[in-house]
C-alpha positions as MATLAB code, in Angstrom:
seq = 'XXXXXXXXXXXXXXXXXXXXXXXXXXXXXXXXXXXXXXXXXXXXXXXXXXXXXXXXXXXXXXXXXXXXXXXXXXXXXXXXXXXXXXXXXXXXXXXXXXXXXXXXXXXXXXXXXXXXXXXXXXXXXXXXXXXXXXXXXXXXXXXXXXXXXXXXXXXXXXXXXXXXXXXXXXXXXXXXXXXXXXXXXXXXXXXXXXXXXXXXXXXXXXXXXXXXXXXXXXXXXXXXXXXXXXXXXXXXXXXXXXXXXXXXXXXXXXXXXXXXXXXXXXXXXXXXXXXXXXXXXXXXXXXXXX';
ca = [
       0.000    0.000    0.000;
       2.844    2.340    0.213;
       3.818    2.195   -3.429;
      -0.147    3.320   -3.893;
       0.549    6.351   -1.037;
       3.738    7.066   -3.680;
       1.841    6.406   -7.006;
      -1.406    8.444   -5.873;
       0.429   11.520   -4.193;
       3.020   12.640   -7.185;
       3.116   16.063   -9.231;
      -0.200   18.445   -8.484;
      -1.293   16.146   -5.634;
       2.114   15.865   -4.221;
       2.269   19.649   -4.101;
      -1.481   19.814   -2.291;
      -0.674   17.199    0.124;
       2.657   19.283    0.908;
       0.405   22.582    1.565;
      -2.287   21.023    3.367;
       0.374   19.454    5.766;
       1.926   22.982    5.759;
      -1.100   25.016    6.556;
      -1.986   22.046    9.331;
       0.956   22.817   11.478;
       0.725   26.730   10.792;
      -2.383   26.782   12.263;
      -1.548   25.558   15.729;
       1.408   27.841   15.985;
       4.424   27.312   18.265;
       3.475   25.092   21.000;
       4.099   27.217   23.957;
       3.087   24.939   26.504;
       5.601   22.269   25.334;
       8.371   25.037   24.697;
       7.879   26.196   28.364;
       7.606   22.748   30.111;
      10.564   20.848   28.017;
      14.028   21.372   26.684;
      15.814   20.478   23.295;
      17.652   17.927   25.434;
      13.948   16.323   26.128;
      12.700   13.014   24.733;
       9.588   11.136   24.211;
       8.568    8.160   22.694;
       5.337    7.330   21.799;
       2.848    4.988   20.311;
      -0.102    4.662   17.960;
      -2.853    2.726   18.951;
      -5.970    1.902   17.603;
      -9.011    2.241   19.962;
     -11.181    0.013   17.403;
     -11.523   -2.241   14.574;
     -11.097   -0.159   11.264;
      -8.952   -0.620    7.879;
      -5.651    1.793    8.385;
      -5.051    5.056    6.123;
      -3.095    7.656    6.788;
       0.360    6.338    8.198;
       2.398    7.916    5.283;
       2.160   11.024    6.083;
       3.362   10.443    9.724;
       7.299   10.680    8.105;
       6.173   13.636    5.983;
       4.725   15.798    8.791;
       7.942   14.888   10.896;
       9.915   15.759    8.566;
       7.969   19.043    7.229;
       9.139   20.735   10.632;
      13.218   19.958    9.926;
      12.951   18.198   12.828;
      15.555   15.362   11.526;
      16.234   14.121   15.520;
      12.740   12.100   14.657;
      12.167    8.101   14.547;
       9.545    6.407   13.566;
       8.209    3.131   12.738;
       4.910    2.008   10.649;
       3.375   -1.877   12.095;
       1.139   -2.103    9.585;
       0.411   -1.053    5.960;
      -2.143    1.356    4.897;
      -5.471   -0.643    3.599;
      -5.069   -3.175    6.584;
      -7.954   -3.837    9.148;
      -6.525   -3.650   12.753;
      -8.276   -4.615   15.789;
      -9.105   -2.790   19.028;
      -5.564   -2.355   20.849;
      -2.952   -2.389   17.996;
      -0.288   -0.943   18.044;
       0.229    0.704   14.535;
       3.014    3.014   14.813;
       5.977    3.969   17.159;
       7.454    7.506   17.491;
      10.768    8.734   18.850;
      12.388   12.400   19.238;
      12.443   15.761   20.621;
       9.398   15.902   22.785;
       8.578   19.349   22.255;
       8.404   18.808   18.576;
       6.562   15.288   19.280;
       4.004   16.822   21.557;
       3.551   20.034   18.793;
       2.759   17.360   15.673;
       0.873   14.925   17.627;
      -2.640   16.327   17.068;
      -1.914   16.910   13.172;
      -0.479   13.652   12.535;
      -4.042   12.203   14.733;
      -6.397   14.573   12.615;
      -4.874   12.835    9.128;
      -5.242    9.537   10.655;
      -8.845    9.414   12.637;
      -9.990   11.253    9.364;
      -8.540    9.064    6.475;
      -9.307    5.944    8.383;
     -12.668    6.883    8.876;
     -13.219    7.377    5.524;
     -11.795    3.995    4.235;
     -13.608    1.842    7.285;
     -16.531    3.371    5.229;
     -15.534    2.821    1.969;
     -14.850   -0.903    2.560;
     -18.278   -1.691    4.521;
     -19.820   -0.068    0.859;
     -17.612   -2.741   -1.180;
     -18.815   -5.137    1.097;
     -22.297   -5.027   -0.169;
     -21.323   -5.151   -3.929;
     -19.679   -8.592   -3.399;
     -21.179  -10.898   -5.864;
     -21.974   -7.745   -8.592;
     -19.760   -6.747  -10.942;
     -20.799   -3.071   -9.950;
     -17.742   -0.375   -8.565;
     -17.881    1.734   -5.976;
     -17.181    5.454   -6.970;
     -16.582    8.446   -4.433;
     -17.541   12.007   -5.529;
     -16.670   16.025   -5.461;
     -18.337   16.275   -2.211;
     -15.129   16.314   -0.579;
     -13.961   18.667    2.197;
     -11.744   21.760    1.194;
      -8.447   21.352    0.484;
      -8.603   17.437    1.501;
     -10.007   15.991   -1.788;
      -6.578   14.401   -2.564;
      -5.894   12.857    0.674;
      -9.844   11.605    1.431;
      -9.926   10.230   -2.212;
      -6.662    8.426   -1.644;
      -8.120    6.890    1.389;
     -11.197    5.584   -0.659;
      -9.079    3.974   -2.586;
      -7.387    2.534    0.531;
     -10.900    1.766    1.607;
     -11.749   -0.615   -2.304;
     -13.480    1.949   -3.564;
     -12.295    4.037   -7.003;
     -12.005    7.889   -7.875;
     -14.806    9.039   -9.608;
     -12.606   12.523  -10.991;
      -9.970   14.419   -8.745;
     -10.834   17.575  -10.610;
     -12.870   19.481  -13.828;
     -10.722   18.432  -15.639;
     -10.556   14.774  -15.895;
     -13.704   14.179  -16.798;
     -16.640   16.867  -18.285;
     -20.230   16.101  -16.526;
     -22.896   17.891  -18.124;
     -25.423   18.459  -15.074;
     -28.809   20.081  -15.351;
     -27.517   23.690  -15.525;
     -25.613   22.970  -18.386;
     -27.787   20.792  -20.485;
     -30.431   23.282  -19.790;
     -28.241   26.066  -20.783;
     -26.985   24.718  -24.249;
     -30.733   23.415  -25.137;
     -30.597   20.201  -24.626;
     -27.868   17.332  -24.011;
     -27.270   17.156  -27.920;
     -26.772   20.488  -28.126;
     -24.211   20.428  -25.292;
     -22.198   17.586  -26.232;
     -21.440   19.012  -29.758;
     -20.468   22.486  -27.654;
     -18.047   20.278  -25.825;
     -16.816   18.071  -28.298;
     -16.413   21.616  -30.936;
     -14.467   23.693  -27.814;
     -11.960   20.920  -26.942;
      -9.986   18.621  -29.308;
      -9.120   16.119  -27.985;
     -12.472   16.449  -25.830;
     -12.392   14.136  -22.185;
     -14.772   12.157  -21.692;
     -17.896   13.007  -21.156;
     -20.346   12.107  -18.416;
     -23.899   13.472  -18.825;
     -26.343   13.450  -15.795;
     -30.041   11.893  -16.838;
     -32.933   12.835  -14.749;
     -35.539   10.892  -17.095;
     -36.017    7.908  -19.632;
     -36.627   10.411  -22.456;
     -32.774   12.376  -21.396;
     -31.647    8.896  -21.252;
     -32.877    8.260  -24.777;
     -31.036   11.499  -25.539;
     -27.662   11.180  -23.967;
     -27.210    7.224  -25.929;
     -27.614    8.720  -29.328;
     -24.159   11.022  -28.535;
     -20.826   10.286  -28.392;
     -20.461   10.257  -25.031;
     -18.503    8.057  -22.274;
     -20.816    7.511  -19.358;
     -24.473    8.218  -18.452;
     -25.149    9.105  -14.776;
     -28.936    8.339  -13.180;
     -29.771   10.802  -10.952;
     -32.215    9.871   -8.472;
     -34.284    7.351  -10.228;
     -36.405    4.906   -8.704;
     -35.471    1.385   -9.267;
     -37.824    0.650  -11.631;
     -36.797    3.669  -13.838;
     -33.214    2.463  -13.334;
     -33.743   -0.518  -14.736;
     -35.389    0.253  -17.478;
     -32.937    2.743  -18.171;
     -29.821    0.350  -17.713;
     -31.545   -2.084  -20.420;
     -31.004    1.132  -22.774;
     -27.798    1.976  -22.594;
     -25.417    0.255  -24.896;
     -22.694   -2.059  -23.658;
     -20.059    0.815  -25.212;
     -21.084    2.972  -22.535;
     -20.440    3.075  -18.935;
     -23.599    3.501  -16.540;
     -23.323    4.547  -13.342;
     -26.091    5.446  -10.289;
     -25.933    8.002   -8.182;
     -28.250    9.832   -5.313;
     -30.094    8.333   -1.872;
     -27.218    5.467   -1.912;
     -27.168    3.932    1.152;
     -25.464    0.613    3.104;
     -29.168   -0.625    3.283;
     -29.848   -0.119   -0.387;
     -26.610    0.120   -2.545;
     -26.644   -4.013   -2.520;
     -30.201   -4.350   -4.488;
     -29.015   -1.038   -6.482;
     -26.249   -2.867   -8.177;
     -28.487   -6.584   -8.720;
     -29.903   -4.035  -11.545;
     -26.321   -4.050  -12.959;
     -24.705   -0.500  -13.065;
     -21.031   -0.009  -13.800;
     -20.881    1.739  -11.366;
     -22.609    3.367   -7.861;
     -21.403    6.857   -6.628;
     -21.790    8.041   -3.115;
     -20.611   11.270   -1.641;
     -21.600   10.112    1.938;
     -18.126    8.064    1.729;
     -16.084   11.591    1.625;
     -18.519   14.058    3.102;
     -20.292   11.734    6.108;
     -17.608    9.025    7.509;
     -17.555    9.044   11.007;
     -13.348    9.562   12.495;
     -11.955    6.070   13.223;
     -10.778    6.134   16.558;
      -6.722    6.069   17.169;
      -4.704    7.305   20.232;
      -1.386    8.500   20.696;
       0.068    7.130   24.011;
       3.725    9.077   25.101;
       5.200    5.888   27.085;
       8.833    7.322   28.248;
       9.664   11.135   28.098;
      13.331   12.140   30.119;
      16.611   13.896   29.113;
];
């Protein structure tokens, strides 16, 4: 899982993840408690511990934020790898260094970890109900601001797949478009006339008769907003194998499992980014002396 932490976080991400962790520890400021209470000669050690079952994201970025201060005095040591499940009392990291500068880090290095491991404990209880389809799991945009890169990563840590970092990767035509070009014909020739090569495009169907619409364009995907089953599956039966299909909208854990029996590509739901509960980790300073 650590060549994926490597593969996912490289150029533009790399560069986001770098400024999130920088903006993290600038907003806690110098740790003037710590500063007044121990000297540079002061040392810690400390461990990670899980405080329940969950699947693990996030331990990657315990070297970068050590090492984002300067503070090169710092040890540490990852037990497991990112995308394992861990039970209540595990110990899955070890820390050693300046405690000042251990003390100062400890509740960014926690907020990455509770969050992304939240997240992916999520994720994987969603891919748990599409066993037996051959439907994905897709997150969304509905990420919060500024983490998009690292929550998406942990999706990924989680079984679930990236639906589109950014704009860019992929061009949905929503409502407010296709209602602003005319029609979904009309905006699909817009798109495909502005940008050569075009991305792929994804347009969002509301109805059978937009559905109807979108398959007779040379598009990539066709989303299904909010239909009922029955209108899903009616609507699935149109779409030509050369398409993807995907569902999105009211996805829950109780319903995604009879959602995919209709046979969607795939299932998109933004509660996996914008709704996980924090996984719950501690960090426990076991020795601290000159």
């Amino acid at each position: 899982m650590a060549d994926k932490f490597e593969e996912f976080f490289q150029a533009e991400s790399r560069m986001f993840l770098l400024a999130l962790i920088r903006i993290a520890l600038a907003e806690d400021g110098p740790d003037m408690t710590s500063q007044a209470l121990f000297t540079d000669d002061d040392t810690a050690q400390a461990q990670i511990v899980a405080k329940q079952s969950t699947i693990v994201a996030g331990l990657p970025l315990i070297p970068l934020i050590l090492e984002f201060g300067g503070e090169a005095q710092c040890r540490h040591m990852l037990n497991v790898d990112d995308g394992e499940r861990v039970s209540e009392g595990t110990m899955v990291a070890a820390l050693e260094g300046p405690a000042a500068y251990l003390l100062k880090v400890e509740r960014v290095i926690m907020n990455f970890l509770c969050r992304l491991s939240g997240i992916a404990e999520l994720t994987s209880r969603y891919v748990q109900q599409l066993q037996g389809t051959q439907t994905k799991l897709l997150d969304t945009r509905k990420t919060t601001p500024g983490l998009r890169y690292p929550e998406k990563y942990a999706v990924l840590v989680g079984g679930g797949l990236n639906h589109r970092k950014n704009l860019v990767e992929m061009l949905m035509l929503k409502d407010n478009h296709i209602d602003r070009a005319g029609g979904i014909a009309q905006a699909v020739n817009r798109l495909t006339a502005e940008y050569s090569p075009c991305p792929p495009i994804e347009v969002e169907c509301r109805t059978i008769d937009e559905v109807k619409e979108a398959i007779s364009c040379p598009v990539q995907r066709i989303m299904l907003d909010n239909m009922p089953p029955d209108t899903i599956k009616q609507a699935l039966s149109m779409i030509p194998d050369t398409m993807e299909s995907e569902v999105s909208g009211n996805i829950s854990l109780d319903n995604i499992g009879s959602v995919a029996k209709l046979g969607p590509d795939f299932i998109s739901v933004g509660k996996l980014t914008h709704s996980a509960p924090a996984s719950d980790f501690s960090m426990q300073f076991v020795t601290t002396g000159a």
